[in-house]
N, C-alpha and C positions, 0 to 999 in steps of 0.2 A: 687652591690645589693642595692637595695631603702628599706626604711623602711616602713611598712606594713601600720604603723596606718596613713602617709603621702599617703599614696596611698588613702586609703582607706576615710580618709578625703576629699582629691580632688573629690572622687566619691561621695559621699552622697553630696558633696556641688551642683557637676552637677543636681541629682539627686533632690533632693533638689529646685531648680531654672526649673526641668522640668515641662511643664504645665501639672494644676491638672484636672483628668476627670472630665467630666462634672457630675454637680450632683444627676443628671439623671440617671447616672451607678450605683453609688453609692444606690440609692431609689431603682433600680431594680434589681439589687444583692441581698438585704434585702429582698425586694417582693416575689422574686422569691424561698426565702430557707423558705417561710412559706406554709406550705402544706394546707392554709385555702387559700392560693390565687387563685384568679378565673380570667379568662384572660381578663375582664374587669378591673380588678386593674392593671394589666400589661400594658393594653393601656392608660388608664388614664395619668401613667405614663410619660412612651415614647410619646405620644401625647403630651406631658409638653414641649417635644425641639424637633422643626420642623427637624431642621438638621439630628438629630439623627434617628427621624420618616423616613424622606427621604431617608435615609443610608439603613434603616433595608427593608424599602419595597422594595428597588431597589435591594437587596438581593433576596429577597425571588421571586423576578419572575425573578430572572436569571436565566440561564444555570445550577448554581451550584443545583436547587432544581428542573430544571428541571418540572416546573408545566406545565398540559395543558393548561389551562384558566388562565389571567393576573386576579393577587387579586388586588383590591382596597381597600379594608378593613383590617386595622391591627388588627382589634379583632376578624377577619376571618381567618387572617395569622396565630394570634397564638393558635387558636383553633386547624388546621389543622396541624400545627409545631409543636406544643405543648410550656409551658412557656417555659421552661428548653433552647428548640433551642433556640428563639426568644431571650433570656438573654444574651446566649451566641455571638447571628449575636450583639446583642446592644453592646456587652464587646469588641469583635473582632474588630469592625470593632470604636470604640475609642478607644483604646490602637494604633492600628496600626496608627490614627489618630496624636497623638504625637510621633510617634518613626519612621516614615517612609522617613522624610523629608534627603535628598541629603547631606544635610550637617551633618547630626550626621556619615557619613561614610566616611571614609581620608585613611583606611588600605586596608579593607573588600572590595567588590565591591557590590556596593547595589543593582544593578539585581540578580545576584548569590546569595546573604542572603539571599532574601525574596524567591528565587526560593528553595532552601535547605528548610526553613522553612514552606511552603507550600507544599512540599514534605512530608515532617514528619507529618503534619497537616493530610493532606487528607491520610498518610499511614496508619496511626494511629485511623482515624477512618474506613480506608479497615478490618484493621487486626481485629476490633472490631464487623464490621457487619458481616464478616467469621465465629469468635467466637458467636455469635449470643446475642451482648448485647445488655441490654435495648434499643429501638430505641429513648427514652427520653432521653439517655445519652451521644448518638453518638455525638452528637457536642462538649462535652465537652474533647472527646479525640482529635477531631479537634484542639480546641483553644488551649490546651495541648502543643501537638505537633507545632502549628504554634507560640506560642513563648517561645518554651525552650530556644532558646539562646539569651534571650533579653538583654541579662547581658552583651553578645560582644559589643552593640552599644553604650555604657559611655566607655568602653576601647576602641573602635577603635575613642570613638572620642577627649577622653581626655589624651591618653596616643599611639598615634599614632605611633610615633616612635617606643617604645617600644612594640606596638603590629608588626607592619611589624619585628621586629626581633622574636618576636615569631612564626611568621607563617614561617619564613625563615629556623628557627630551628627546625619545623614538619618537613620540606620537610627532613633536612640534616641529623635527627637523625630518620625519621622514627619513629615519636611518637606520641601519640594523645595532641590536641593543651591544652587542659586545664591544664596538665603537664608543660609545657613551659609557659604557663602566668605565672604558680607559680612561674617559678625559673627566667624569665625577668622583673615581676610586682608584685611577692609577693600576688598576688591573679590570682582568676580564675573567669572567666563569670558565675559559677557557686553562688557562691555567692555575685557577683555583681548583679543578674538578681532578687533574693532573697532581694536584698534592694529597688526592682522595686516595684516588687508583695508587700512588705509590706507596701512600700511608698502610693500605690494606693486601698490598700485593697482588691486584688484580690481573698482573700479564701486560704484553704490550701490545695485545689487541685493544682492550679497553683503553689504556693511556695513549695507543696513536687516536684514536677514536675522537675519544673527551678531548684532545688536545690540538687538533686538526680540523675540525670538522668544519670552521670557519677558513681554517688558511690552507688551501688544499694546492694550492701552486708552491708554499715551503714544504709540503711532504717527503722527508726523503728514503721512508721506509719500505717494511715489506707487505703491508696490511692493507696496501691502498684498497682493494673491491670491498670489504667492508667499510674502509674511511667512506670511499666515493657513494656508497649504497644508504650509507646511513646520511651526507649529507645533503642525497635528492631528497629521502625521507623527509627530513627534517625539511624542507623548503618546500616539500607540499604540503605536510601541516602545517606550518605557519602561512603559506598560501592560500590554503582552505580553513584555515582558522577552525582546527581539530583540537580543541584545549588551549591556552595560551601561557604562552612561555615569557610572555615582555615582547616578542619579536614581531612585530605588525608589519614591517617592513623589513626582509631579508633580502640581500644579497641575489642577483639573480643568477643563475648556474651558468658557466663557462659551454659552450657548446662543445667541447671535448669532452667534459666529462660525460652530456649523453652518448658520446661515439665512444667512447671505451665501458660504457657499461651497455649497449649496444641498445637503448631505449627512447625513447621520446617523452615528450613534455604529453602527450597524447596517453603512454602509457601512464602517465603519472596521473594524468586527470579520470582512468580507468580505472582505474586502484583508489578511488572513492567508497561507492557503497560497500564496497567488500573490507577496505579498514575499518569503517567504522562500524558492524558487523564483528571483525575480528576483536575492536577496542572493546565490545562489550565483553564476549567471550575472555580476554587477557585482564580485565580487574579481576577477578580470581586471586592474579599475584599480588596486589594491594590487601585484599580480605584476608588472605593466606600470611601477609608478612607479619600483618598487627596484631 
């Protein structure tokens, strides 16, 4: 057994040395959570770094949104998307930016990650338009779900060894993986993904998210419909084995939390062909980030 605070050291150092978003996210994060903003300060913004511009337009007339007519205007984009979307294609598609690249994966296989997390992304916003939520919200259960397990990519790429024995120990003990990092690595992606979100200032939707989505009965915040949305998502990809995350055997859902998001295990098995439909349409944001 390794010592926690040396694990844990090695991670924040990775972390630590990982490049910082650009400061661009940063300005439209802040932008975006003042309700006197008007979608000309949002483009001002994003118009500040081409790259980014480029990223989010090349979103927004894809497949994933589905428009009839090609936008050329981002202050037309986000009128129509609203800020809130528009924040979130900026957040998604740099975050994914620095955490995609071939090399942060040595256990995991990085087609199946990103497939599992795009799974839960676009489930996570199904099971919200079903529920019938704000349609200025839905992307945020997207981005949600698309990186609750940010926290596997420092373990699988600084403690590699040690993670192929934790995935080898799901298969043999039938258990869910976040349990075996603890008792191979002394921690869990759970709070590894939690020193991401805080490293980059993601909000504390994303940090209840990443940090929760395994232990939903210690929740004691305000975020819970997104915690709870994303971690049915996540339990029917790995249930329907939508990409693979390490997790072959998860946790099975508390039957309250179908009664407080007001669904069934039925609805979940519903929302099959249409995510995986959806996950084609959302690699977009993987093409888009690299």
């Amino acid at each position: 057994m390794r010592d926690k605070q040396k694990i844990l050291s090695v991670i924040q150092t990775y972390i630590a040395k990982m490049p910082s978003l650009p400061i661009t996210v940063s300005k439209i994060l802040q932008i975006a959570n003042d309700p006197k903003t008007s979608p000309s300060d949002l483009n001002q913004v994003i118009s500040l770094d081409p790259v980014l511009m480029g990223r989010v337009m090349k979103l927004i007339n894809s497949a994933y949104y589905s428009i009839n007519n090609q936008i050329t205007s981002l202050v037309r984009a986000i009128i129509m998307l609203g800020i809130n979307t528009v924040k979130n294609l900026a957040l998604s598609t740099a975050v994914l930016g620095q955490l995609s690249a071939k090399g942060n994966f040595q256990a995991l296989n990085i087609d199946g990650f990103w497939r599992h997390s795009l799974c839960v992304g676009v489930t996570a916003k199904l099971l919200a338009v079903k529920r019938k939520k704000d349609p200025k919200q839905l992307e945020e259960y997207f981005v949600a779900g698309l990186l609750h397990d940010i926290g596997k990519i420092p373990l699988n790429n600084k403690l590699s060894a040690e993670y192929v024995t934790a995935l080898s120990l799901t298969d043999k003990e039938r258990a869910p993986l976040y349990i075996l990092e603890e008792r191979t690595m002394e921690v869990n992606h759970c709070e590894v993904g939690r020193l991401i979100i805080k490293n980059w200032n993601l909000g504390p939707v994303m940090e209840d998210v990443v940090f929760f989505h395994h232990f939903l009965d210690s929740y004691p915040g305000t975020n819970r419909d997104v915690l709870l949305t994303v971690a049915a998502a996540n339990f029917f990809a790995n249930t329907f084995q939508i990409g693979f995350s390490g997790d072959r055997y998860p946790e099975k859902l508390p039957q309250s939390l179908y009664d407080e998001l007001g669904i069934t295990l039925d609805d979940l098995e519903a929302v099959e062909e249409k995510a995986n439909s959806e996950i084609e349409k959302a690699k977009i944001f993987l093409t888009v980030s690299q």
